[in-house]
C-alpha positions in Angstrom: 29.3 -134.9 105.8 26.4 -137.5 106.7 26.7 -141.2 107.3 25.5 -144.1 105.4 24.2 -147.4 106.9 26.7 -150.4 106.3 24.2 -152.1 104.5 24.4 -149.3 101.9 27.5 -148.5 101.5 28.0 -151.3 98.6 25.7 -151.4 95.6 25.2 -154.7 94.7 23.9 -155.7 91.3 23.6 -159.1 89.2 24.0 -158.4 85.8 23.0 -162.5 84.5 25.8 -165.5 83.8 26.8 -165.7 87.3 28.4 -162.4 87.7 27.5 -159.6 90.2 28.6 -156.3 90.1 29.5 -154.2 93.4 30.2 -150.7 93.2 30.6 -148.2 96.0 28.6 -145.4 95.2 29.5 -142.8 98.0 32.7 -142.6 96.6 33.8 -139.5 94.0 33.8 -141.4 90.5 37.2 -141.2 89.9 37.9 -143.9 92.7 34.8 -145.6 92.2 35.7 -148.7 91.1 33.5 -151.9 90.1 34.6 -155.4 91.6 32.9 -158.3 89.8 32.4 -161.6 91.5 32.1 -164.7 89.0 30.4 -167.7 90.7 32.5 -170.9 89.4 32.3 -174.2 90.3 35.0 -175.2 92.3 35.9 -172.1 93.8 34.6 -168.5 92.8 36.4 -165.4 91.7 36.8 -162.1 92.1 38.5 -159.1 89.9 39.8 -156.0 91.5 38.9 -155.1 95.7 37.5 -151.9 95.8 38.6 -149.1 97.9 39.2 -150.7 101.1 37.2 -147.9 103.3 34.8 -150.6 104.4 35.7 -153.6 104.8 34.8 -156.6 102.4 33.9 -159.1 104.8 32.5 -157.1 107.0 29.4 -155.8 104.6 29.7 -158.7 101.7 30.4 -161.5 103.6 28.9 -164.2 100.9 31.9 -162.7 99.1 34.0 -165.2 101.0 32.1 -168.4 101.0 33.6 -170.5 98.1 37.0 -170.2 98.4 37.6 -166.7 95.9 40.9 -166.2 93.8 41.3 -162.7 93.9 42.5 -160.8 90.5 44.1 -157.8 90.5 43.6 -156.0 87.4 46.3 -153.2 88.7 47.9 -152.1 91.6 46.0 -148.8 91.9 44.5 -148.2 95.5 40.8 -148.2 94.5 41.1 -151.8 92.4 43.6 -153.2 95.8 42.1 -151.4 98.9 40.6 -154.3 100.1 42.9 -157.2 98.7 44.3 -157.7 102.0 41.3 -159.9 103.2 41.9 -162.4 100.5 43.8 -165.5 100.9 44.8 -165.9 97.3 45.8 -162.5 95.4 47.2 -162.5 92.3 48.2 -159.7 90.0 50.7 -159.1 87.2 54.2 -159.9 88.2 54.6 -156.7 87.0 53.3 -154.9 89.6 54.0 -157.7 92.7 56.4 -155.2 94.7 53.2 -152.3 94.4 50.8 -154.8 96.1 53.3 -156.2 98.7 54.1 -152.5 99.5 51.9 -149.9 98.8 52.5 -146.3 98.2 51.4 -143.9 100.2 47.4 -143.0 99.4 45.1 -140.6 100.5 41.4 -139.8 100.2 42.2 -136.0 99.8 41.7 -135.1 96.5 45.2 -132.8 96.0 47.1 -135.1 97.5 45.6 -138.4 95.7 46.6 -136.5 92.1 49.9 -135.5 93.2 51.1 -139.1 94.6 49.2 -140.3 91.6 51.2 -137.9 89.1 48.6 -136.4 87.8 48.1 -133.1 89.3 49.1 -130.8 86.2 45.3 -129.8 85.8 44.4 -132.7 83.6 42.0 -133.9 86.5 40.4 -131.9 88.6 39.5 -133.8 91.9 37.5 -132.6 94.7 38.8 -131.9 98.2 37.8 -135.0 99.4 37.4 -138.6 97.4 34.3 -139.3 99.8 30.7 -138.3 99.2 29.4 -140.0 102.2 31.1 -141.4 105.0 30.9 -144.8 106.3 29.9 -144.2 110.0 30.3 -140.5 111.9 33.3 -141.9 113.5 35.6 -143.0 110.3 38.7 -140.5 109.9 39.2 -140.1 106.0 42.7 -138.8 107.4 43.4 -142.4 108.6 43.2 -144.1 105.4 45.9 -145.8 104.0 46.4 -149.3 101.9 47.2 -152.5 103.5 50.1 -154.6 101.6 49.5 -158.3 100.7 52.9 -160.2 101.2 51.6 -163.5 99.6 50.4 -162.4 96.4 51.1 -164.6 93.7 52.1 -163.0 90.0 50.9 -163.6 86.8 52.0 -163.4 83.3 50.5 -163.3 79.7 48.8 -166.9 78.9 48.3 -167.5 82.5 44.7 -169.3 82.9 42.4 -168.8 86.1 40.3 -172.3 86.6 37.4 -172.0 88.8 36.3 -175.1 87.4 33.9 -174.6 85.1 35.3 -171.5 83.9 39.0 -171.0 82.4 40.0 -167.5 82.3 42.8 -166.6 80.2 45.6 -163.6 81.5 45.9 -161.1 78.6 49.0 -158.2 79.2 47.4 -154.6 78.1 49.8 -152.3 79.7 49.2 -148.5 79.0 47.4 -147.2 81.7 49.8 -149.2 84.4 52.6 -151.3 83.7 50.9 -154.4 84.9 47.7 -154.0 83.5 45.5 -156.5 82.9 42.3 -158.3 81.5 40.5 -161.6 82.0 39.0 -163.5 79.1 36.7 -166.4 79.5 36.6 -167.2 75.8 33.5 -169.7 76.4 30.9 -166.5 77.1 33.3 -163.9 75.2 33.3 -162.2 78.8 36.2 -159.5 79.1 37.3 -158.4 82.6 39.5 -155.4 81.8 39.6 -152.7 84.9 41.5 -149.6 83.9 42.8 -150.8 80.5 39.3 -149.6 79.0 35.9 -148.4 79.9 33.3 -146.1 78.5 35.5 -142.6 79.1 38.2 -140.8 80.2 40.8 -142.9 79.9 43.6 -142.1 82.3 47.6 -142.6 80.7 49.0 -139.8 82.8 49.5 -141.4 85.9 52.8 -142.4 87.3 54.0 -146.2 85.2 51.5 -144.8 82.6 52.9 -145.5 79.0 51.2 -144.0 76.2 53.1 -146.1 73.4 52.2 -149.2 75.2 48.4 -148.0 75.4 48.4 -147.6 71.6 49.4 -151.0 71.3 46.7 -152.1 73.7 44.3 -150.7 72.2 45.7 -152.5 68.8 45.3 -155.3 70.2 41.8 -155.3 71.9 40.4 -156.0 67.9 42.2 -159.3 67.4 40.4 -160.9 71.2 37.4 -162.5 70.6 35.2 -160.9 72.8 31.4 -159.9 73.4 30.7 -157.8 76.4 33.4 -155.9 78.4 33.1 -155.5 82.4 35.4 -152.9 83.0 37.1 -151.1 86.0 34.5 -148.0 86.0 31.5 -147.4 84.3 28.6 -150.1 82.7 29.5 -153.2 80.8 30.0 -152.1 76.8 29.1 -154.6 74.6 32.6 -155.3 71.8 31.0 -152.3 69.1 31.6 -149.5 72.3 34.8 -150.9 73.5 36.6 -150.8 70.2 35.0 -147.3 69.6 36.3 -146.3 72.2 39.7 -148.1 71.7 39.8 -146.8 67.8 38.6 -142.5 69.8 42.2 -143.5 72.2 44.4 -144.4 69.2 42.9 -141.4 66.7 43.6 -139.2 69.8 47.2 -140.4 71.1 48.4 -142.6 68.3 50.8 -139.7 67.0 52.7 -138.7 70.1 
Protein backbone atom coordinates (compact mmCIF):
# COMPACT_ATOMS: atom_id res chain seq x y z
CA UNK A 1 0.00 0.00 0.00
CA UNK A 2 1.53 3.51 -1.01
CA UNK A 3 2.11 6.63 1.08
CA UNK A 4 0.59 9.92 1.12
CA UNK A 5 2.30 13.24 1.83
CA UNK A 6 1.21 14.74 5.26
CA UNK A 7 0.01 17.66 3.53
CA UNK A 8 -2.58 15.34 1.89
CA UNK A 9 -3.64 13.30 4.11
CA UNK A 10 -6.57 15.86 5.30
CA UNK A 11 -8.93 17.31 2.84
CA UNK A 12 -9.75 20.60 3.77
CA UNK A 13 -12.76 22.51 2.48
CA UNK A 14 -14.66 25.86 3.45
CA UNK A 15 -18.07 25.42 2.82
CA UNK A 16 -19.04 29.59 3.68
CA UNK A 17 -20.31 31.12 7.34
CA UNK A 18 -17.13 30.41 9.00
CA UNK A 19 -17.12 26.70 8.89
CA UNK A 20 -14.58 24.43 7.20
CA UNK A 21 -14.88 20.96 6.59
CA UNK A 22 -11.99 18.29 7.02
CA UNK A 23 -12.28 14.96 5.94
CA UNK A 24 -9.73 12.25 5.58
CA UNK A 25 -10.05 10.75 2.42
CA UNK A 26 -7.54 7.78 2.49
CA UNK A 27 -9.64 6.26 4.86
CA UNK A 28 -12.42 3.38 3.83
CA UNK A 29 -15.88 5.39 4.00
CA UNK A 30 -17.18 3.68 6.78
CA UNK A 31 -14.63 5.50 9.17
CA UNK A 32 -14.39 8.44 7.21
CA UNK A 33 -15.66 10.86 9.28
CA UNK A 34 -16.06 14.83 8.70
CA UNK A 35 -14.82 17.27 11.59
CA UNK A 36 -16.12 20.77 11.14
CA UNK A 37 -14.35 23.76 12.65
CA UNK A 38 -16.67 26.87 13.35
CA UNK A 39 -14.62 30.10 13.67
CA UNK A 40 -16.34 32.11 16.68
CA UNK A 41 -15.40 35.03 18.31
CA UNK A 42 -14.03 34.35 21.48
CA UNK A 43 -12.78 31.12 21.07
CA UNK A 44 -13.53 28.61 17.98
CA UNK A 45 -15.03 25.21 17.88
CA UNK A 46 -14.78 22.10 16.73
CA UNK A 47 -17.27 18.85 16.42
CA UNK A 48 -16.04 15.38 16.36
CA UNK A 49 -11.75 14.57 15.93
CA UNK A 50 -11.43 12.31 13.25
CA UNK A 51 -9.59 9.12 13.26
CA UNK A 52 -6.58 9.87 15.10
CA UNK A 53 -4.02 8.15 12.52
CA UNK A 54 -2.47 11.48 11.93
CA UNK A 55 -2.23 13.69 14.22
CA UNK A 56 -4.31 16.96 14.38
CA UNK A 57 -1.80 19.30 15.27
CA UNK A 58 0.71 17.99 13.55
CA UNK A 59 -1.01 18.51 9.82
CA UNK A 60 -3.80 21.21 10.88
CA UNK A 61 -2.14 23.17 13.23
CA UNK A 62 -4.37 26.56 12.64
CA UNK A 63 -6.79 24.09 14.17
CA UNK A 64 -5.44 25.04 17.53
CA UNK A 65 -4.93 28.73 17.39
CA UNK A 66 -8.10 30.29 19.14
CA UNK A 67 -8.55 28.35 22.00
CA UNK A 68 -11.14 25.33 20.33
CA UNK A 69 -13.93 23.53 22.57
CA UNK A 70 -13.98 20.30 21.22
CA UNK A 71 -17.55 18.48 20.73
CA UNK A 72 -17.95 15.07 20.70
CA UNK A 73 -20.90 14.16 18.80
CA UNK A 74 -20.29 10.31 20.03
CA UNK A 75 -17.79 8.20 21.44
CA UNK A 76 -17.13 6.19 18.32
CA UNK A 77 -13.27 5.89 17.39
CA UNK A 78 -13.44 7.73 14.05
CA UNK A 79 -15.49 11.01 15.63
CA UNK A 80 -12.79 10.69 19.15
CA UNK A 81 -9.40 9.43 17.52
CA UNK A 82 -7.85 12.50 17.86
CA UNK A 83 -9.77 14.19 20.98
CA UNK A 84 -6.79 13.62 23.09
CA UNK A 85 -4.89 16.81 21.68
CA UNK A 86 -7.71 19.06 22.87
CA UNK A 87 -7.72 20.84 26.12
CA UNK A 88 -11.40 21.14 26.42
CA UNK A 89 -13.49 17.91 25.37
CA UNK A 90 -16.84 17.61 25.96
CA UNK A 91 -19.34 14.91 24.99
CA UNK A 92 -22.65 13.61 26.38
CA UNK A 93 -22.42 12.58 29.97
CA UNK A 94 -23.69 9.65 28.52
CA UNK A 95 -20.92 8.43 27.04
CA UNK A 96 -18.03 10.18 29.57
CA UNK A 97 -16.64 6.68 30.80
CA UNK A 98 -16.27 5.62 26.70
CA UNK A 99 -14.04 8.73 26.07
CA UNK A 100 -12.04 8.48 29.43
CA UNK A 101 -11.49 4.78 28.52
CA UNK A 102 -11.68 3.60 25.20
CA UNK A 103 -12.48 0.27 23.94
CA UNK A 104 -10.32 -1.58 22.22
CA UNK A 105 -10.18 -0.49 18.21
CA UNK A 106 -8.62 -1.63 15.34
CA UNK A 107 -8.07 -0.62 11.66
CA UNK A 108 -8.67 -4.30 10.56
CA UNK A 109 -11.85 -4.50 9.05
CA UNK A 110 -13.12 -8.07 10.81
CA UNK A 111 -12.04 -7.06 13.85
CA UNK A 112 -13.40 -3.29 13.75
CA UNK A 113 -17.17 -4.98 13.02
CA UNK A 114 -16.87 -7.50 15.67
CA UNK A 115 -15.75 -5.10 18.63
CA UNK A 116 -18.27 -2.77 17.04
CA UNK A 117 -21.15 -5.52 17.14
CA UNK A 118 -21.78 -5.45 13.89
CA UNK A 119 -20.32 -8.33 12.15
CA UNK A 120 -23.54 -10.53 11.39
CA UNK A 121 -23.09 -9.57 7.60
CA UNK A 122 -25.06 -6.37 7.69
CA UNK A 123 -21.68 -4.53 6.77
CA UNK A 124 -19.23 -5.77 4.85
CA UNK A 125 -15.88 -4.13 5.64
CA UNK A 126 -12.70 -4.50 3.91
CA UNK A 127 -9.51 -6.14 5.29
CA UNK A 128 -8.13 -3.08 6.15
CA UNK A 129 -9.94 0.44 7.16
CA UNK A 130 -6.95 2.27 5.31
CA UNK A 131 -6.66 3.12 1.60
CA UNK A 132 -3.45 4.80 1.88
CA UNK A 133 -1.07 5.00 4.53
CA UNK A 134 0.23 7.95 6.19
CA UNK A 135 4.10 7.40 5.80
CA UNK A 136 5.75 3.83 4.72
CA UNK A 137 6.66 3.41 8.24
CA UNK A 138 3.09 3.69 10.15
CA UNK A 139 1.98 0.12 11.55
CA UNK A 140 -1.97 -0.02 11.03
CA UNK A 141 -1.34 -2.90 13.71
CA UNK A 142 -0.33 -0.21 16.23
CA UNK A 143 -3.40 1.80 16.29
CA UNK A 144 -5.30 2.22 19.13
CA UNK A 145 -7.44 5.28 20.85
CA UNK A 146 -6.01 7.51 23.37
CA UNK A 147 -8.52 8.24 26.47
CA UNK A 148 -9.22 11.88 27.55
CA UNK A 149 -9.43 11.92 31.39
CA UNK A 150 -10.68 15.65 31.60
CA UNK A 151 -13.58 15.54 29.44
CA UNK A 152 -16.31 17.47 30.54
CA UNK A 153 -20.17 16.07 29.98
CA UNK A 154 -22.99 17.45 28.56
CA UNK A 155 -26.74 17.25 28.77
CA UNK A 156 -29.84 18.22 26.74
CA UNK A 157 -30.29 22.24 26.85
CA UNK A 158 -26.61 22.61 27.38
CA UNK A 159 -25.39 25.87 25.22
CA UNK A 160 -21.74 26.08 23.63
CA UNK A 161 -20.81 30.10 23.60
CA UNK A 162 -18.02 30.87 21.32
CA UNK A 163 -19.12 34.31 21.64
CA UNK A 164 -20.76 35.17 18.88
CA UNK A 165 -22.33 31.95 18.32
CA UNK A 166 -24.55 30.00 21.05
CA UNK A 167 -24.99 26.48 20.19
CA UNK A 168 -27.58 24.62 21.75
CA UNK A 169 -27.06 20.58 23.02
CA UNK A 170 -29.90 18.59 21.52
CA UNK A 171 -30.08 14.43 22.95
CA UNK A 172 -30.87 12.19 19.68
CA UNK A 173 -29.87 8.90 20.94
CA UNK A 174 -30.41 5.93 18.46
CA UNK A 175 -27.34 5.23 16.77
CA UNK A 176 -25.28 5.62 20.34
CA UNK A 177 -26.57 6.24 23.67
CA UNK A 178 -25.00 9.66 23.84
CA UNK A 179 -25.59 10.88 20.67
CA UNK A 180 -25.67 14.21 19.88
CA UNK A 181 -26.33 17.41 17.71
CA UNK A 182 -25.43 21.07 17.78
CA UNK A 183 -27.91 23.76 16.85
CA UNK A 184 -26.93 27.31 16.28
CA UNK A 185 -30.49 28.48 15.89
CA UNK A 186 -29.22 32.02 14.54
CA UNK A 187 -27.96 30.36 10.90
CA UNK A 188 -30.45 27.23 11.34
CA UNK A 189 -26.90 25.30 11.32
CA UNK A 190 -27.30 21.55 12.58
CA UNK A 191 -24.15 19.68 13.62
CA UNK A 192 -25.49 16.09 13.89
CA UNK A 193 -22.45 13.33 13.38
CA UNK A 194 -23.93 9.87 13.27
CA UNK A 195 -27.50 10.69 14.33
CA UNK A 196 -28.18 11.38 10.49
CA UNK A 197 -26.63 11.82 7.19
CA UNK A 198 -27.36 11.14 3.61
CA UNK A 199 -27.34 6.99 3.90
CA UNK A 200 -26.92 4.01 5.58
CA UNK A 201 -27.76 4.73 8.74
CA UNK A 202 -26.03 2.49 11.22
CA UNK A 203 -28.46 1.21 14.57
CA UNK A 204 -26.75 -2.16 14.87
CA UNK A 205 -23.79 -1.27 16.73
CA UNK A 206 -23.15 -2.08 20.31
CA UNK A 207 -25.49 0.90 22.65
CA UNK A 208 -27.42 1.21 19.37
CA UNK A 209 -31.29 1.50 20.20
CA UNK A 210 -33.63 1.31 17.54
CA UNK A 211 -36.79 2.62 19.56
CA UNK A 212 -34.78 5.53 20.67
CA UNK A 213 -33.78 6.22 16.91
CA UNK A 214 -37.42 6.31 15.91
CA UNK A 215 -37.97 8.84 18.36
CA UNK A 216 -34.94 10.79 16.96
CA UNK A 217 -35.96 10.90 13.97
CA UNK A 218 -39.51 12.16 15.37
CA UNK A 219 -38.08 14.71 16.67
CA UNK A 220 -35.62 16.07 14.01
CA UNK A 221 -39.23 17.85 12.30
CA UNK A 222 -40.00 19.91 15.30
CA UNK A 223 -35.99 21.71 15.32
CA UNK A 224 -35.85 24.65 13.33
CA UNK A 225 -33.23 23.93 11.14
CA UNK A 226 -31.83 24.77 7.47
CA UNK A 227 -28.78 22.83 6.48
CA UNK A 228 -27.44 19.73 8.31
CA UNK A 229 -23.46 19.05 8.57
CA UNK A 230 -23.37 15.66 9.50
CA UNK A 231 -20.89 12.89 10.66
CA UNK A 232 -20.35 11.42 6.93
CA UNK A 233 -21.32 12.50 3.73
CA UNK A 234 -22.24 16.31 2.26
CA UNK A 235 -24.18 18.85 4.09
CA UNK A 236 -28.29 18.17 3.26
CA UNK A 237 -30.13 21.00 3.24
CA UNK A 238 -33.64 20.34 6.02
CA UNK A 239 -36.00 18.76 2.76
CA UNK A 240 -33.07 15.66 2.58
CA UNK A 241 -32.55 15.26 6.18
CA UNK A 242 -36.20 14.70 7.04
CA UNK A 243 -36.42 12.42 3.85
CA UNK A 244 -34.18 10.65 5.03
CA UNK A 245 -35.43 10.70 8.69
CA UNK A 246 -39.21 10.00 7.41
CA UNK A 247 -37.04 6.54 4.75
CA UNK A 248 -35.57 5.50 8.79
CA UNK A 249 -38.92 5.57 10.57
CA UNK A 250 -41.04 3.95 7.36
CA UNK A 251 -38.23 1.31 7.52
CA UNK A 252 -37.80 0.58 11.40
CA UNK A 253 -40.74 2.26 12.93
CA UNK A 254 -42.53 -1.29 13.39
CA UNK A 255 -39.99 -3.34 15.09
Amino acid sequence: MHAVPLSEWFRVTDVGDGITRIEEPHVDPLLSANVWHVRGRDRDLVVDAGLGVVALHRALPWLFEHDPVLVLSHAHLDHMGGAHEFGDVRVHEAELALVRHPAPASLHGPTLLRQLGMDDDSIDGPELMLTSLPDRAYEPDSYGVVGVPEVRGLRDGDVIDIGDRRLSVLHLPGHTPGSLALLDPEAGHLFTGDVIYAEGLIDTCIGSDVGDYVRTMHRLHDVEFTRVFPGHDHILDRRETLDVADEYVAARGGR
